[in-house]
N, C-alpha and C positions, 0 to 999 in steps of 0.2 A: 543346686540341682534338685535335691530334695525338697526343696521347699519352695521350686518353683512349680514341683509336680504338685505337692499337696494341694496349694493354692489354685490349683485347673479345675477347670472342671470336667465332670466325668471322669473322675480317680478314680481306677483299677488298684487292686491289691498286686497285680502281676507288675502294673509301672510301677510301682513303691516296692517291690521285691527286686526287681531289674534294678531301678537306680540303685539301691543300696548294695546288691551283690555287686554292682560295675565298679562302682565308688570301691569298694573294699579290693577288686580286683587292681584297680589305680597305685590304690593304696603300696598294697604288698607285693604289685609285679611291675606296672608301668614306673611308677616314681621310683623304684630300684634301678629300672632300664637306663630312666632317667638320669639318674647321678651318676650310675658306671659310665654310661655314654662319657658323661664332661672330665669323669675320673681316667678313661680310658684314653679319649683325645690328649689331653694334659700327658702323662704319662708319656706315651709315644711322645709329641714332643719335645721329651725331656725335661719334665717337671714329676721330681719323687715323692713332692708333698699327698698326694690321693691314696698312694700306697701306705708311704709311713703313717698316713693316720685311717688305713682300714677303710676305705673309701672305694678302692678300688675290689669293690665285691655286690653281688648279686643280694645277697642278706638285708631282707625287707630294713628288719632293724637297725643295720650300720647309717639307714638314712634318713627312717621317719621323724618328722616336724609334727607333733602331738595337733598342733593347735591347724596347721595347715592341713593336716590332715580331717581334720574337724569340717573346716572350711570347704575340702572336696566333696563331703556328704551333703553339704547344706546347698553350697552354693553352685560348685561345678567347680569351682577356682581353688587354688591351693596352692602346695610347698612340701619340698621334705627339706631336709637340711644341707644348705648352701656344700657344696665341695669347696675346699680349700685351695688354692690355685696361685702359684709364687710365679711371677709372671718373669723376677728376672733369669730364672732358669733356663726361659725359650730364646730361639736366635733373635728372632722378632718379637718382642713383647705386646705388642697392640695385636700384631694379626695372631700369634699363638692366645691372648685369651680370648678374642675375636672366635675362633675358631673351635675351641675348646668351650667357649659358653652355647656355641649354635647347638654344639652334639646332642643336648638334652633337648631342645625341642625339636628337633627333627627328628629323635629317636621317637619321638610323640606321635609326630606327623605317619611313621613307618608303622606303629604299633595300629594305629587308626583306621590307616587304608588296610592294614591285614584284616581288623575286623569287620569291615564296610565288607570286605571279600568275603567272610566267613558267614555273615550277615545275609549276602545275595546266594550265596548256597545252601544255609538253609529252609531256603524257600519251595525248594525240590524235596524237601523229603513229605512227609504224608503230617497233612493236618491234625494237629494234635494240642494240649493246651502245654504242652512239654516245648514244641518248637514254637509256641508264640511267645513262649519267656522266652527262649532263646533267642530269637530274633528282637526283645525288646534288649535283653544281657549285649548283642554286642553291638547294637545301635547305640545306646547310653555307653559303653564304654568306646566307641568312637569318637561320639560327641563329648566326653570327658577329657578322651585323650586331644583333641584339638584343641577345646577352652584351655588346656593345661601351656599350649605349645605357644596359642596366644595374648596367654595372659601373661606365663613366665621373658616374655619377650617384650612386655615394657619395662622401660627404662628408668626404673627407680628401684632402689634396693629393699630386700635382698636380693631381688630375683636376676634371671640371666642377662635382660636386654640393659642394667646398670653394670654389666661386664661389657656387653658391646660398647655403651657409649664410652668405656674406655679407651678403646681402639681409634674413637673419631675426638674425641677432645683432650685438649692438653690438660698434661696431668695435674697441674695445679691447678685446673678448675674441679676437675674429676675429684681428686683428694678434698677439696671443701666442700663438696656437696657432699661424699662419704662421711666426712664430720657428724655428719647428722642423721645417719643410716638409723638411730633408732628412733628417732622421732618421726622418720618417714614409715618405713615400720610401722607405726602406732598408727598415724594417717590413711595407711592401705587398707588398714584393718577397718577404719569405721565408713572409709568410701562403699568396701563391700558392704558392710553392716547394711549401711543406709541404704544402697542402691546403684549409685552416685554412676560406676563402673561397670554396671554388669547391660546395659543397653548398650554404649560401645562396642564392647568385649563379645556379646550375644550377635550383634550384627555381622562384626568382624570375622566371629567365630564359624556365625552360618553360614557366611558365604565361603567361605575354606569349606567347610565338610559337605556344603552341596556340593561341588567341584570334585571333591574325592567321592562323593557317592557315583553322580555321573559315571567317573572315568572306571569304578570296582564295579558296577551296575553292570558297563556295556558287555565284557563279555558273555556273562548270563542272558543278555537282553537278547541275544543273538542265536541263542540255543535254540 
C-alpha cells in the first residue's frame, strides 16, 4: 500500500499520512476484529482452544504477526497471528472450520462498507484540509480492509482460505500439503516481495470495493 503510493505520482504528504494512519488503524483494530471473529465463531461452535489460549479478545497484541503486520504498511496485504482452531471439537468438522475461518474476512468485508459509509458522509461537512485526510483515512482503510478479506482467502497457508480448503478436500491430502506450511510461508513472502501477487489480488480486490463503494455511495447519492 505504501509503496504503491510512493511510487505514483503526484504524492501528497496527506496520501502518505492516510495510508499510514489506515494501515496502523488495520493493525490495532481491524486484524483484532479479525481474529476475535474466527475466535468467536469457533467458540460458539464448541471449540475452547481460542479462549484457553487468550485469543478470544479484542487486545490488538493477543494477535499481532510483526512481520504481517510490516507487510500491511508496505503492501496492503498482511496477517496477524493464525487462531488456533481443533476442529474435532465441532459436530461437523469441515463445515465448523469452513465457517469459523470465513468469520475473519467478512468481519473485513463489514468493517469496509462501515467506512465507505463514513467516507460518503463526510463529504457533507465544510471543506477543509482536516476532512480531505479524513476522507483519504477511510478510503485507504476500506481499501485495506478488503485486500485484507481477499487476500487472507487464498488458499495456502497460513492464511484463512488453507482452512477452507479443508472443508472441500480429503484430509489426507489437506494434512500433506500442511507438511510444508513453512516453506509455503516463505514462498508467499517473496511472491509479494516480487510482485508476482499483488496484480491478481489488486484486480480482485478493486472490483469488491468498487461494488461496496456503489452500494455505501447510493444513499448519500440521493440526498
Amino acid at each position: 500500500m505504501l509503496l504503491s503510493i510512493i511510487r505514483g505520482s503526484g504524492v501528497s504528504w496527506y496520501n502518505v499520512i492516510a495510508a499510514v494512519l489506515s494501515s496502523l488503524a488495520v493493525i490495532f483494530l481491524t486484524l483484532p476484529i479479525h481474529e476475535f471473529s474466527h475466535a468467536f465463531v469457533a467458540t460458539k461452535l464448541g471449540d475452547p482452544t481460542p479462549k484457553f489460549q487468550g485469543r478470544l479478545t479484542l487486545n490488538p497484541f493477543a494477535h499481532i504477526d510483526y512481520i504481517g503486520a510490516l507487510c500491511i504498511i508496505l503492501f496492503g496485504f498482511g496477517w496477524a497471528k493464525p487462531v488456533q482452531i481443533n476442529a474435532r471439537y465441532f459436530k461437523s468438522p469441515k463445515w465448523g472450520m469452513a465457517l469459523s475461518s470465513l468469520a475473519g474476512p467478512l468481519s473485513n468485508i463489514v468493517v469496509a462498507f462501515i467506512s465507505l459509509i463514513i467516507y460518503n458522509a463526510v463529504r457533507f461537512l465544510p471543506v477543509s484540509n482536516i476532512t480531505f485526510a479524513l476522507r483519504y483515512f477511510f478510503y485507504y482503510l476500506a481499501q485495506i480492509n478488503v485486500y485484507l478479506a481477499v487476500f487472507n482467502l487464498i488458499p495456502i497457508p497460513p492464511l484463512d482460505g488453507s482452512r477452507i480448503l479443508f472443508s472441500v478436500l480429503p484430509q489426507k491430502y489437506y494434512f500433506a500439503v500442511m507438511r510444508y506450511e513453512r516453506y509455503i510461508y516463505i514462498a508467499l513472502l517473496a511472491l509479494l516481495w516480487l510482485g508476482v501477487l499483488t496484480v491478481p489480488l489488486n484486480i480482485l480486490s478493486n472490483l469488491i470495493l468498487g461494488g461496496l463503494s456503489n452500494v455505501a455511495a447510493l444513499p448519500f447519492n440521493l440526498i
